[in-house]
C-alpha positions, 0 to 999 in steps of 0.5 A, a space after each residue: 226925980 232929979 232935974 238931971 233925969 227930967 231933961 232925958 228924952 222921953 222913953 219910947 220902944 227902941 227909939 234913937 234921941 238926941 241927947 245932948 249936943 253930939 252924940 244920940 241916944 237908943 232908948 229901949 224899955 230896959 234902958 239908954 244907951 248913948 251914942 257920941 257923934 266921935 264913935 260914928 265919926 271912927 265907925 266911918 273912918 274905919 269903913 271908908 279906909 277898908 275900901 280899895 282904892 282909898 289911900 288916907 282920909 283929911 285933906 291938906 291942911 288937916 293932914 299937915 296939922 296931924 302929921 305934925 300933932 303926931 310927931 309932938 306927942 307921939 302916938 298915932 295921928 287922930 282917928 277921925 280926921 277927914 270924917 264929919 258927922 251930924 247925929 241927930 234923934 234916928 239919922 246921922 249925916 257924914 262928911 268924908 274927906 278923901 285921897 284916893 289912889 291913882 288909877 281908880 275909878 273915883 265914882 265906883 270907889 265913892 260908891 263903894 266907901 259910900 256902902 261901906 260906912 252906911 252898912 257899918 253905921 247903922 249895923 253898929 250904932 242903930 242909926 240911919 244913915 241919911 247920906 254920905 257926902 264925900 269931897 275927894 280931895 287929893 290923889 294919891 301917885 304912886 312914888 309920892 311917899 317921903 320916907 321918916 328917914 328922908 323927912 328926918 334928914 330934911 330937917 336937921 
């Protein structure tokens, strides 16, 4: 037996351990399958943005950092902005960062992104969701969009 395979969890019945610094691994009779903390992480933020009332994830900074790595390498801003988790043996722990819209009611929309990630974490990955910790950081008025068009014309 290699060193490599010595160090894995030991194996028990449909068991969730740790494995390594981010990520958790399902240990069943028929084999491992590991989880990395970055797939909870997009699970999360999928959930949060399905709920009304949400308008981005992230707060300031990261926010202007993402827009920014957008525009230099192209492609789509980092799925996980916003999002923090903590993955252990059978729980995870999430950190959401949230803008909300104006006009809603911040407790119920809270609640709600609240269920939405536990019910999609745990029906996905197998974890359980001890908590979800939401700082809402930002609400979003309505006509405070920048265009590309106006933010182009800025910069020339």
């Amino acid at each position: 037996m290699s060193a490599q395979r010595s160090e894995a969890p030991r194996q028990t019945s449909d068991a969730v351990q740790t494995r390594g610094h981010g990520s958790a691994e399902l240990v069943t009779e028929r084999g491992r399958t590991r989880i990395a903390e970055t797939v909870v992480a997009k699970i999360a933020a999928m959930a949060a943005r399905e709920v009304q009332g949400i308008h981005a994830l992230g707060a300031g900074m990261s926010r202007a950092l993402g827009v920014v790595r957008e525009r230099l390498i192209g492609g789509p801003g980092p799925a996980t902005q916003g999002v923090a988790v903590e993955a252990g043996e059978r729980q995870a722990a999430i950190d959401l960062d949230l803008i909300v819209e104006y006009g809603v009611a911040i407790p119920e929309v809270a609640a709600a992104v609240r269920r939405n990630v536990i019910e999609a974490v745990e029906n996905m990955c197998g974890l359980e969701v001890t908590e979800v910790n939401i700082a809402v950081e930002d609400l979003h008025l309505p006509g405070e969009e920048v265009s590309p068009e106006q933010q182009e014309a800025r910069v020339r």
